[in-house]
N, C-alpha and C positions, 0 to 999 in steps of 0.2 A: 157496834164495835166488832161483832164477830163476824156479822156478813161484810165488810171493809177488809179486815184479814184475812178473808176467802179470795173475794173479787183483786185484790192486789196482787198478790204473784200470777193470778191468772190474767190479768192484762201485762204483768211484766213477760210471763211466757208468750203471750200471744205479737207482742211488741219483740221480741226476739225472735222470734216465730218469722213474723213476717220481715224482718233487716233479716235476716242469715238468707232468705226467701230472692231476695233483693243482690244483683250483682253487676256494675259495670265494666265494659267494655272501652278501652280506649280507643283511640284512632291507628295507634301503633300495634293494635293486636288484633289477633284471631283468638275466638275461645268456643270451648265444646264443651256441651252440659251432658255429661256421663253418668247412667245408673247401675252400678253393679259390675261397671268396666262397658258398657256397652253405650254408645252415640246417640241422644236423644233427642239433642239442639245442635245446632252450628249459631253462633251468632258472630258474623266477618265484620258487622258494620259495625261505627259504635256507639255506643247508647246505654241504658235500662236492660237488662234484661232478668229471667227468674227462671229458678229452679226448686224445686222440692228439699225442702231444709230436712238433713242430717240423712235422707237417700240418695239426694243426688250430688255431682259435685262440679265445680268448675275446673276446666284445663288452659291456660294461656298458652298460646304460640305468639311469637311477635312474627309478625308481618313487613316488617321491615326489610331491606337488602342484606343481607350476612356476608362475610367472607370468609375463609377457609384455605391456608397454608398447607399444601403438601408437603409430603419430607422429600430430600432431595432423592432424584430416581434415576439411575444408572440407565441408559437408553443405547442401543446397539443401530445407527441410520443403514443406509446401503451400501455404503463403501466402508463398515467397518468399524468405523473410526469411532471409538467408544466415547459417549459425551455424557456427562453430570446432569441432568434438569432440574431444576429449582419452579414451580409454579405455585399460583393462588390463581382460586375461583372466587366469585359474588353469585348468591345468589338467595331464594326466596322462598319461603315455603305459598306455592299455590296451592294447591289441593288439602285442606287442614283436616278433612275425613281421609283419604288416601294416605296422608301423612301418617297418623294414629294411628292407623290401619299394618302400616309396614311397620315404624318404629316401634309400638308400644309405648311401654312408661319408660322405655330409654330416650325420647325427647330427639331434641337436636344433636346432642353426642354420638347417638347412638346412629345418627343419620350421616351425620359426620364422617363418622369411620366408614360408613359404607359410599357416601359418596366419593370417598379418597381414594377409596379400590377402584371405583369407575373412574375417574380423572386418573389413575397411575394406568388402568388398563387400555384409557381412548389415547391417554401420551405414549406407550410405548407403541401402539399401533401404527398414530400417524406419524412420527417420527421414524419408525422404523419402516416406513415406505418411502423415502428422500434421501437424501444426501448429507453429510453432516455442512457440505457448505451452503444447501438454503435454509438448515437450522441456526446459523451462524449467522446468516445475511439480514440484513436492517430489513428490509423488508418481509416479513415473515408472519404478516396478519392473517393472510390467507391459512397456513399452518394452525394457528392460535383461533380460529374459525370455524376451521374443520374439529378439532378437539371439543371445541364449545357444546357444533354440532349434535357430535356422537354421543357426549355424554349426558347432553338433555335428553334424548332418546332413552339413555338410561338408565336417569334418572326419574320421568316419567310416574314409575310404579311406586318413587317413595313421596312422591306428590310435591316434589321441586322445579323449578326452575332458575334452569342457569343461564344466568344472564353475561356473562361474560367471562373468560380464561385467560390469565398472561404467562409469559414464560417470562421469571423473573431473572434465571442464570441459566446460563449453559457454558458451562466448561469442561476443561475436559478433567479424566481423574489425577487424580495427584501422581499415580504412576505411572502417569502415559507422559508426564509434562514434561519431562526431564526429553526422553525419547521424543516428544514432538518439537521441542526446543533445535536436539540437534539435526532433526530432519530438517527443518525453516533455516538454521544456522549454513548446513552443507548447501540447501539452495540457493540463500544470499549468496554465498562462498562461488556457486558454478556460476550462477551470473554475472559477480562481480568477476570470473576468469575470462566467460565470456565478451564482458566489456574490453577487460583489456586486450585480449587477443586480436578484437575488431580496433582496438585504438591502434599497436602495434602495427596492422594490416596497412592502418589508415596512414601512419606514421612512413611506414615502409614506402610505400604509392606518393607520396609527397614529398619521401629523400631523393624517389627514383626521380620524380619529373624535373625536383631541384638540382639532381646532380646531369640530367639531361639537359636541363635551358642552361645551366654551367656551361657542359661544352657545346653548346650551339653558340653560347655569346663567345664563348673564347676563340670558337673555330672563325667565327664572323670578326672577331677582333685583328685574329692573327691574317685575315685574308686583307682587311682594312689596312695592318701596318704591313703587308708585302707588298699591297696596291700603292701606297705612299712612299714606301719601301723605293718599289721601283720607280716612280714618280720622280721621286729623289735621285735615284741613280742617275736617271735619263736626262735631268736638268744638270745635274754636276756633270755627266758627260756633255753635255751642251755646252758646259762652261768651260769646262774643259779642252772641247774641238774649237771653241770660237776664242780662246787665249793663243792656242796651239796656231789657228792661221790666223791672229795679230802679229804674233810674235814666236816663230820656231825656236829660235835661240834660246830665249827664254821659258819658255816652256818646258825644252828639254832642260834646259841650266835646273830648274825646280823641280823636275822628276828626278831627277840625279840626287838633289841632297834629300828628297825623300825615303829612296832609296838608299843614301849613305846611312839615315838615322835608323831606318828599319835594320840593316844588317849592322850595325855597331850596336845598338838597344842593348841592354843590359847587360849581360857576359860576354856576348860577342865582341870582345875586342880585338881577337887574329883573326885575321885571314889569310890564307894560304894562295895568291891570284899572281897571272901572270903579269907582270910591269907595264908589257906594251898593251892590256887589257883596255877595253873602253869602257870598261867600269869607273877608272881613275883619271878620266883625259878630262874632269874637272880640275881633279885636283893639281894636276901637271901645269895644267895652263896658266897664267899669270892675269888672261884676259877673258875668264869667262867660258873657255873653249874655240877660243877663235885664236891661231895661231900669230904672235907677236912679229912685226915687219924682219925682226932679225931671225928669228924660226924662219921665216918664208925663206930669207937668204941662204941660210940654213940649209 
């Protein structure tokens, strides 16, 4: 009974002993067996692994892809033109002795912060070597490459890797909108002057040719009714000289009363003429203008 009460807590210690002794490794992690604060295992695989119960101790990293939100960053391009940047990183802890090494017991936070100062310091860099229109432009991988770049370089010493950088906004700041609105506003504004000016121009140039083929058809109209014009004359004088030598008498007897209607026509009812005039030797006549057998006796 007494040596059972001995041998008991000392298999239970030894049984504790050896579980605290006892530690796994996941597939999603990295872990480090530390004695005293200083690195005495790496175990990256996963499995079994052991360390010295109540000296040593386990540290977990996960191994996985992370990400990391910057805060928005006021960026100055080459021309000026002040723009907002919005980005996030992915990325990994490679080196899990390098890692411990820079961080300490500040962990991922602590790496955090300091990776955000390298991504805010490789964005204002490469950003501020371009133009704010190929930050703007869809196409802009190349830009978000070169960042990625740099600041894996950077990152390096705190034993990361960055796998990849987006730029999630770029705008501009809230006190430039106003003023870039009415700069965009006045250039729609010139060009849409511009447009009209050239409509106008175009408007002009197409009165001018219309008002030009105008009088060409008119001048060509009015030569067409002088040409018919005199056409006409030429045939009514035809008809005229071949009535004229049918018939003299008559001929003249009908210029006469055309002549009478032309000067009696409207108000002209006096006339002031001599009696024995041949104006009137129609009207004297009884026979047309040919002197009656007793006139001839006469």
């Amino acid at each position: 009974m007494g040596r059972s009460a001995i041998i008991l807590p000392i298999v239970v210690i030894v049984l504790v002993a050896i579980l605290s002794s006892i530690f796994v490794v996941d597939e999603r992690e990295k872990a480090l067996v530390l004695q005293f604060g200083q690195i005495r295992d790496v175990k990256e695989n996963p499995g079994l692994g052991f360390k010295v119960p109540l000296i040593q101790e386990v540290v977990r990293y996960d191994d996985r892809i992370l990400s990391i939100d910057t805060s928005p960053l006021e960026v100055t391009p080459l021309d000026d033109r002040r723009l907002v940047v919005d980005a996030f990183a992915r990325y990994r802890i490679e080196d899990v002795v390098r890692f411990r090494q820079a961080v300490g017991v500040g962990g991922v936070r602590s790496a955090e912060t300091r990776l955000e100062q390298i991504l805010n310091a490789m964005t204002r860099e490469i950003l501020g070597s371009v133009t704010s229109d190929d930050i703007l432009s869809a196409d802009r991988a190349a830009l978000m490459e070169r960042i990625r770049s740099g600041a894996s370089r950077e990152s390096e010493n705190l034993g990361l890797e960055i796998v990849d950088v987006r730029l999630k906004r770029t705008d501009l700041p809230e006190q430039n909108l106003e003023a870039t609105f009415a700069r965009m506003r006045a250039e729609r504004e010139r060009e849409a002057a511009d447009e009209i000016a050239r409509g106008k121009e175009a408007a002009t140039r197409i009165r001018a040719q219309a008002d030009r083929t105008k009088v060409e058809l008119v001048s060509e109209a009015e030569k067409n009714a002088n040409i018919t014009r005199g056409e006409a004359d030429a045939r009514r004088n035809a008809v005229y000289a071949d009535a004229f030598g049918k018939d003299r008498e008559f001929f003249e007897f009908y210029r006469s009363l055309s002549a009478y209607e032309k000067a009696l026509a409207g108000s002209n009812s006096s006339m002031v003429m001599s009696p024995d005039s041949e104006f009137f030797k129609y009207l004297k006549s009884e026979h047309g203008g040919r002197p009656s057998s007793g006139e001839v006796g006469q």
